[in-house]
C-alpha positions as CSV (number, residue, x, y, z in Angstrom):
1,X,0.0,0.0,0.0
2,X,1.3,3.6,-0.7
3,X,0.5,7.1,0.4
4,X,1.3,10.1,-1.1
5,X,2.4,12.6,1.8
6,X,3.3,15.7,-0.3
7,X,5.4,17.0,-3.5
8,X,8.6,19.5,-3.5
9,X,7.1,22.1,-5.3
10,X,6.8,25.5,-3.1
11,X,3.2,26.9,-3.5
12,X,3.5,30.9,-4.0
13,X,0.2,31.3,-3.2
14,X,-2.5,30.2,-0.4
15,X,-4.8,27.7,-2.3
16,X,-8.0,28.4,-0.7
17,X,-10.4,27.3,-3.5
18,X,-9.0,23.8,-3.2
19,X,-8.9,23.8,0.5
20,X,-12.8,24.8,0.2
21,X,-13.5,22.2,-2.7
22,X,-12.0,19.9,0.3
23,X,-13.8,20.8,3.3
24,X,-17.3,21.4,0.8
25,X,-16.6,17.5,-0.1
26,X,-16.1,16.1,3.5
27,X,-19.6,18.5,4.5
28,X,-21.8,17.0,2.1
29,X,-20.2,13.6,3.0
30,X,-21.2,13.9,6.7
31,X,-25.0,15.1,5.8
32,X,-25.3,12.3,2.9
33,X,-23.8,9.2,4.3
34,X,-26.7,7.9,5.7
35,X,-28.9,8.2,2.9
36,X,-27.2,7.2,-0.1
37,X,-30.0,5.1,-0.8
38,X,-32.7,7.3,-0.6
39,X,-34.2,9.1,-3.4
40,X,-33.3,12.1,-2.4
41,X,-29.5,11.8,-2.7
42,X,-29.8,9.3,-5.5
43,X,-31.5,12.3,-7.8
44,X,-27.9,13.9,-7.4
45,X,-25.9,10.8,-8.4
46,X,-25.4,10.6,-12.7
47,X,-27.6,8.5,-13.9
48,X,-26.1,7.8,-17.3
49,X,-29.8,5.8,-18.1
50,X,-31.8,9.5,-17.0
51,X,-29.0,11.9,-17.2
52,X,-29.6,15.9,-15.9
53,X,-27.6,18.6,-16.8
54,X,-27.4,19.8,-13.0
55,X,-26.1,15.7,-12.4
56,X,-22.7,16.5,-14.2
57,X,-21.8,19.0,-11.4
58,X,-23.5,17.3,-8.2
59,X,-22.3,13.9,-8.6
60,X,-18.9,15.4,-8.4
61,X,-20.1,15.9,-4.5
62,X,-21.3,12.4,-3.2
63,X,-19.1,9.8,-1.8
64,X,-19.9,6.1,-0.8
65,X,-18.2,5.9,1.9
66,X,-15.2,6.8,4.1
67,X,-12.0,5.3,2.4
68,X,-13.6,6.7,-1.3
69,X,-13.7,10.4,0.4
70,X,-10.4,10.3,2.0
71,X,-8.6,8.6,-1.0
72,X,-9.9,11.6,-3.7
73,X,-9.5,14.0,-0.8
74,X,-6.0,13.4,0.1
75,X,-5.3,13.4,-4.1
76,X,-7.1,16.4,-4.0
77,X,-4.9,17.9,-1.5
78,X,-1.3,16.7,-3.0
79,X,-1.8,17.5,-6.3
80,X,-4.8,20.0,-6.5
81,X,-2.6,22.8,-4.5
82,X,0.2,22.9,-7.0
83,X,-2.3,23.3,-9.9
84,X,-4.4,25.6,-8.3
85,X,-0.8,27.7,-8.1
86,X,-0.3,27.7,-11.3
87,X,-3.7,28.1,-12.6
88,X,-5.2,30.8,-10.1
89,X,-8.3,30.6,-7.9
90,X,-11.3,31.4,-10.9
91,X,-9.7,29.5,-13.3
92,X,-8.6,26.4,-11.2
93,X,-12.1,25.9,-9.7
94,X,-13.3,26.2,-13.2
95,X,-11.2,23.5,-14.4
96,X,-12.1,21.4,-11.6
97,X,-15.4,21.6,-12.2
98,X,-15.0,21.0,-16.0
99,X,-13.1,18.2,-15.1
100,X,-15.6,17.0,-13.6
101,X,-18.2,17.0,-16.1
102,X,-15.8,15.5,-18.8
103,X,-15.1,12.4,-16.7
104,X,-19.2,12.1,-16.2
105,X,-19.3,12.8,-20.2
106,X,-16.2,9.7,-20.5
107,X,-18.5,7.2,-18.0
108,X,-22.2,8.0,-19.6
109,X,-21.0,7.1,-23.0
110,X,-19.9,4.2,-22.3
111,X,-21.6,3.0,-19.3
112,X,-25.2,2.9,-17.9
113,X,-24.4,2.5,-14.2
114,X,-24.9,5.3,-11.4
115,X,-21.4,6.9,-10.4
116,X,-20.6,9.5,-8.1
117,X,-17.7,11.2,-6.4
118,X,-14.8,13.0,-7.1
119,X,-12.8,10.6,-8.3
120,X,-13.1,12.2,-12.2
121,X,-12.5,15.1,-10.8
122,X,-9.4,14.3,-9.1
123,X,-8.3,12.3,-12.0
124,X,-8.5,15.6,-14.0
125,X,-6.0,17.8,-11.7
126,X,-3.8,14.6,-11.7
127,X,-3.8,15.1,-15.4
128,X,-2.5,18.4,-15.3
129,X,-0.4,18.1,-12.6
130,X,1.4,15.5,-15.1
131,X,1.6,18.1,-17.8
132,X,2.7,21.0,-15.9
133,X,5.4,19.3,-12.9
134,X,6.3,16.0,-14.5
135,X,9.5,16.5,-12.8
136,X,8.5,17.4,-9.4
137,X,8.4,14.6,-7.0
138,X,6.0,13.4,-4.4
139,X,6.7,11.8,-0.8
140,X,5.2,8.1,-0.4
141,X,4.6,6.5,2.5
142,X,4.8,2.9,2.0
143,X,3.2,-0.2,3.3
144,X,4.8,-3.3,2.9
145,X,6.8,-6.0,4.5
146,X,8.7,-2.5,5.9
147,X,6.9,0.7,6.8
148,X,8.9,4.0,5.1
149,X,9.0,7.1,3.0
150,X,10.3,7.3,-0.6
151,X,10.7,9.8,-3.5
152,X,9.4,8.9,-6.5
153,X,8.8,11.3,-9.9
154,X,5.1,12.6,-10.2
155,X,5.2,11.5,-13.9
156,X,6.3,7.9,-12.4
157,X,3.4,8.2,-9.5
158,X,0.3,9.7,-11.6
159,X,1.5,7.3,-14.9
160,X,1.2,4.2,-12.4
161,X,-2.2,5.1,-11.7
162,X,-3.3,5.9,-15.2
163,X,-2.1,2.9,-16.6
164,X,-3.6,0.6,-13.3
165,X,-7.1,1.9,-14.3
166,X,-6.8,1.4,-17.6
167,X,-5.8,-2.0,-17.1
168,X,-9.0,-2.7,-15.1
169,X,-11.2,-0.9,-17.7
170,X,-9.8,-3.4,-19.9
171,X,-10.4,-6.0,-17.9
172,X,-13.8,-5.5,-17.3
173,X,-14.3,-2.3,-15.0
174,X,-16.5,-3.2,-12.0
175,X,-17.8,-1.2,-9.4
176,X,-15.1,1.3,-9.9
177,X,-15.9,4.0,-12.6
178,X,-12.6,3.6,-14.2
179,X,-13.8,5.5,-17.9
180,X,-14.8,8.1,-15.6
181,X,-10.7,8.6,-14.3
182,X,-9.3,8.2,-18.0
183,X,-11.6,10.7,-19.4
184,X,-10.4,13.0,-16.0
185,X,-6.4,12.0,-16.8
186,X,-7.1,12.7,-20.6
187,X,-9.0,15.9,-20.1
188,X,-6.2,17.5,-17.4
189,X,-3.3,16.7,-19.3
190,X,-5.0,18.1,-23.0
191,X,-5.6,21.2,-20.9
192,X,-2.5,21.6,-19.1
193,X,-0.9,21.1,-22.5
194,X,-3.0,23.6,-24.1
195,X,-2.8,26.3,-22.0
196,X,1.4,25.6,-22.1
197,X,0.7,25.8,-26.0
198,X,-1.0,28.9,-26.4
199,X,0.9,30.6,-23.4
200,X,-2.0,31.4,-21.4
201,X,0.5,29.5,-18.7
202,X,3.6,30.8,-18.4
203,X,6.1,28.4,-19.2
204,X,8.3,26.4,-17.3
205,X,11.7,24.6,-17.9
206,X,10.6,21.6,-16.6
207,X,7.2,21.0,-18.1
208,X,5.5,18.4,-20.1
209,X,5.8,20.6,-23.1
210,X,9.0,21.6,-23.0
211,X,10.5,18.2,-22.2
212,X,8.7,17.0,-25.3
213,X,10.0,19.7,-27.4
214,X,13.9,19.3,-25.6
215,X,13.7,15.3,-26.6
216,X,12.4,16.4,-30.2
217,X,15.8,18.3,-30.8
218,X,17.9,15.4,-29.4
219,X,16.2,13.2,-31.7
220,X,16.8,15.8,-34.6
221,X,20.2,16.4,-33.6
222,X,20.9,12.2,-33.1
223,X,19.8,11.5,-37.1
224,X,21.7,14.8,-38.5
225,X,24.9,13.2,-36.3
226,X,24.1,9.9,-38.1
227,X,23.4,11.4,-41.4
228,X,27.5,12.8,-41.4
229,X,27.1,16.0,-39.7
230,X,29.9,16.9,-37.6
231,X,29.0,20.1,-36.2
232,X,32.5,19.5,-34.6
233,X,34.5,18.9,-37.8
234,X,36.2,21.7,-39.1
235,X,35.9,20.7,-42.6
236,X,32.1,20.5,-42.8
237,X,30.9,23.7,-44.1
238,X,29.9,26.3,-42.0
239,X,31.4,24.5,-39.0
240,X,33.7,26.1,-36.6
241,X,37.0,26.3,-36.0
242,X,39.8,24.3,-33.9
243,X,38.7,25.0,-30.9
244,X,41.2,24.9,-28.0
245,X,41.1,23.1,-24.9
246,X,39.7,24.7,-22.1
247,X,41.8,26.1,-19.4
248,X,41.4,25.4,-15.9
249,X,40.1,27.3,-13.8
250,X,41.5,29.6,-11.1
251,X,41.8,28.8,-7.9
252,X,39.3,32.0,-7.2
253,X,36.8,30.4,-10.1
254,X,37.3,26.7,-8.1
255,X,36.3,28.7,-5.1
256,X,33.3,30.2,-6.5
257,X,32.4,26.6,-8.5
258,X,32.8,24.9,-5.0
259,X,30.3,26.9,-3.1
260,X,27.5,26.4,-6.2
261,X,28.1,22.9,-5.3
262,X,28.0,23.0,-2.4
263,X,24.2,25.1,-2.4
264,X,22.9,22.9,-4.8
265,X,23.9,19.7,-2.7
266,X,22.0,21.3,0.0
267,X,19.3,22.4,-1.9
268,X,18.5,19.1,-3.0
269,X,19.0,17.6,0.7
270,X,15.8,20.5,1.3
271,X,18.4,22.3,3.7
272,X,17.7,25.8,2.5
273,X,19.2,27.1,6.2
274,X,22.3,24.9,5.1
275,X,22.2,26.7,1.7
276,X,21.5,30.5,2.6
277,X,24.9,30.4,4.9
278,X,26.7,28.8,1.8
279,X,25.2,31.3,-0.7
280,X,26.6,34.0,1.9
281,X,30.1,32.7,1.4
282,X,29.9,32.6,-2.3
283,X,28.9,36.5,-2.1
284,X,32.3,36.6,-0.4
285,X,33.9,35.3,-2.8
286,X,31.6,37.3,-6.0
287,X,29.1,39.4,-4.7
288,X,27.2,39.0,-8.2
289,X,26.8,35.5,-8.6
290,X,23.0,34.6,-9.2
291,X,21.7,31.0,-8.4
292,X,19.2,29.3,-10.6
293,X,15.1,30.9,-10.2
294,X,13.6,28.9,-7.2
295,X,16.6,28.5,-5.3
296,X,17.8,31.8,-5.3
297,X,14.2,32.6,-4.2
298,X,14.3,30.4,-1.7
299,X,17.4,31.2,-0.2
300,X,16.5,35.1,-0.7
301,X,13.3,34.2,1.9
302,X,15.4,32.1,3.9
303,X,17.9,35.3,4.5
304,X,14.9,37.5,4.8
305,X,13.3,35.0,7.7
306,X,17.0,34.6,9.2
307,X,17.2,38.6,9.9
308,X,19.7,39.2,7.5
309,X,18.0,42.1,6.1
310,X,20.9,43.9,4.0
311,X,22.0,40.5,2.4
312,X,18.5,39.3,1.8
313,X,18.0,43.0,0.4
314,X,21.0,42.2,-2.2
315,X,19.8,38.8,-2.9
316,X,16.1,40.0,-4.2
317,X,17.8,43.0,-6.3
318,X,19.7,40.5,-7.9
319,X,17.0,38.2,-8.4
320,X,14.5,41.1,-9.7
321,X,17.9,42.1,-12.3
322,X,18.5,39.0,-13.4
323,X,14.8,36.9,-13.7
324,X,13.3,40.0,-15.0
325,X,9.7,37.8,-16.8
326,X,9.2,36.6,-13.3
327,X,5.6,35.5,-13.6
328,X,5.2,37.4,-9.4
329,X,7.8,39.3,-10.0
330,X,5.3,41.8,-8.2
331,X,5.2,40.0,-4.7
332,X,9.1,39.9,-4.6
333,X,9.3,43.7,-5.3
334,X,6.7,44.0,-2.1
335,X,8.8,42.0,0.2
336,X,11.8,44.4,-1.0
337,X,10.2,47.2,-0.5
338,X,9.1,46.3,3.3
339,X,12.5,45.5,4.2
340,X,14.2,48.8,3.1
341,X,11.3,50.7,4.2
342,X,11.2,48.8,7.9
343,X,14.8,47.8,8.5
344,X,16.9,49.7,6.3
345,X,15.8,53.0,5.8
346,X,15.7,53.5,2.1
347,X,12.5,55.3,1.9
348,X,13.1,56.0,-1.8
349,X,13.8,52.8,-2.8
350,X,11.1,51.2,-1.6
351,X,8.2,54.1,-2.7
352,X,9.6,52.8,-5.8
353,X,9.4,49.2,-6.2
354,X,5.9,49.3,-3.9
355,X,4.7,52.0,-6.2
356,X,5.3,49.3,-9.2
357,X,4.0,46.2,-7.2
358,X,0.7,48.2,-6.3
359,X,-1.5,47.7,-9.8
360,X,-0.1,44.1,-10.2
361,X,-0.8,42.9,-6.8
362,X,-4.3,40.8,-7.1
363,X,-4.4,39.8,-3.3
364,X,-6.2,42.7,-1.2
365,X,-3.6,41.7,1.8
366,X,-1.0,42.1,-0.3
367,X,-2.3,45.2,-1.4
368,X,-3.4,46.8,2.3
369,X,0.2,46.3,2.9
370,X,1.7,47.8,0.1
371,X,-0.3,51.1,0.3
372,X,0.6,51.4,4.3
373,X,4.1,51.0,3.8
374,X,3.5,53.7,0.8
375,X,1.7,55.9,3.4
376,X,3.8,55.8,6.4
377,X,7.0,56.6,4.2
378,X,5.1,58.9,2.5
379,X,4.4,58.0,-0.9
């Protein structure tokens, strides 16, 4: 048996619409359980045989009992925060909902039987949690001969599951509403792929997409290597040069080379205290160096949190230099400008970057803040 605890992807935001979708779930649980053979609740279940339009939306709400809530529920919670990160509050609930009614669309084609719950749903964020963090991974708790946590790769964890219910749709279905899931999977991961597409998401370097497009050019590259280009041969047309071997580096650029190391190794060991002290030695050694996005981010907050106010100060310039398409590029300029309005006294500074951050920021606590910074600094 296996649990998924959580994933390593950092939410930006608080994802309130899928911690209601949640708590609305477990509610309607609690006042249905008893009755889910009455009338009453059975008129909410899709009835493929009698099917209402209002059906596609309230099935989505009904669960059979305690292990089916939980299960879709603690899915829900894994996967659906991440997406609803990505996707916003209006347009995640919209796509859950959608979700939704596609998977009741996939099961009353195809079936005649009642179905209710989430499940579809669920199946759906799943989807696009594939197609927009294949490479994030997820904590399982596992239940063997041994009890114990393990890492595995979303696109690993959510492909296991696709391909376990399409085996038992093949196989004959049974109680479980497995058409319902494939249509959910199919649906999430077209729209997660879409919305990559047409760039109504901005994109990643580590989405579906652009993995599929990064293995496309190997494979190009790979047949134009075994069709006789030699991109490294100086007789081939258009090729370059000799090129000469590289030198070593200084012992100053070792230095610097050592300490990235060094932050990435605790990076990845989800040390970011470990880091932010490592990323302050390498500002020692080059007070410009920039990390990759997230980490520098991260270790930007974890300076911030730590009371380091100047260095955390320096940290967010550079990131707000350097990553200058930040999709929230707004909420690090906020943070800025509180620190050099609170703890280091540039007032100009920070009526500045708050003054930019105001008309971008869509949270009114983010907002309330910004404009009393702006008003006891005077702006």
């Amino acid at each position: 048996m296996i649990i998924p605890i959580r994933t390593d992807r950092r939410l930006q935001h608080t994802p309130w619409v899928n911690y209601a979708l949640i708590f609305i779930n477990v509610a309607i649980f609690l006042l249905t359980r008893h009755q889910l053979g009455s009338a009453s609740v059975f008129r909410f279940m899709l009835n493929p045989q009698f099917p209402a339009i209002d059906q596609f939306i309230t099935y989505q709400f009904l669960h059979a009992g305690w292990m089916h809530l939980i299960g879709n529920m603690l899915f829900l919670y894994i996967f659906g925060n991440s997406v609803e990160d990505r996707l916003g509050k209006v347009g995640y609930l919209a796509f859950y909902l959608a979700g939704g009614v596609m998977a009741g669309f996939g099961h009353a084609m195809l079936e005649s039987s009642p179905v209710l719950g989430a499940s579809g749903s669920v199946a759906a964020v799943s989807g696009a949690y594939l197609a927009l963090f294949p490479k994030s991974n997820v904590t399982i708790l596992y239940f063997f001969f041994l009890i114990g946590f393990i890492e595995l790769p979303s696109m690993w964890l959510i492909g296991f599951y696709i391909a376990q219910d399409l085996f038992f749709e093949l196989m004959g279905g049974g109680r479980v509403a497995y058409l319902a899931h494939l249509a959910g999977y199919a649906f999430g991961f077209a729209t997660g792929i879409g919305l990559l597409k047409v760039r109504l998401l901005p994109r990643e370097p580590y989405d579906m997409l652009t993995m599929i497009e990064q293995r496309r050019r190997r494979a190009q590259f790979t047949k134009m290597t075994r069709d006789g280009f030699q991109p490294w041969d100086a007789n081939n047309p258009g090729a370059p040069g000799p090129v000469e071997p590289p030198k070593p580096p200084t012992p100053a650029e070792q230095a610097i080379m050592d300490k990235r190391a060094a932050i990435a190794a605790a990076m990845n060991a989800h040390d970011v205290a470990a880091a932010a002290n490592r990323y302050l030695e390498l500002l020692e050694l080059d007070d410009q160096q920039v990390l990759g996005q997230q980490h520098h981010l991260d270790i930007a907050n974890q300076l911030m949190s730590a009371g380091h106010h100047h260095k955390a100060a320096h940290a967010y310039e550079l990131f707000l230099d350097t990553y200058r398409a930040y999709p929230n590029r707004e909420q690090v300029q906020l943070i800025l400008g509180v620190i050099y309005a609170r703890y280091l006294g540039r007032t100009a500074r920070a009526r500045d970057l708050l003054t930019e951050a105001i008309p971008k920021l869509h949270d009114s606590g983010e907002k309330d803040l910004a404009q009393q910074i702006l008003a006891q600094i005077g702006g």
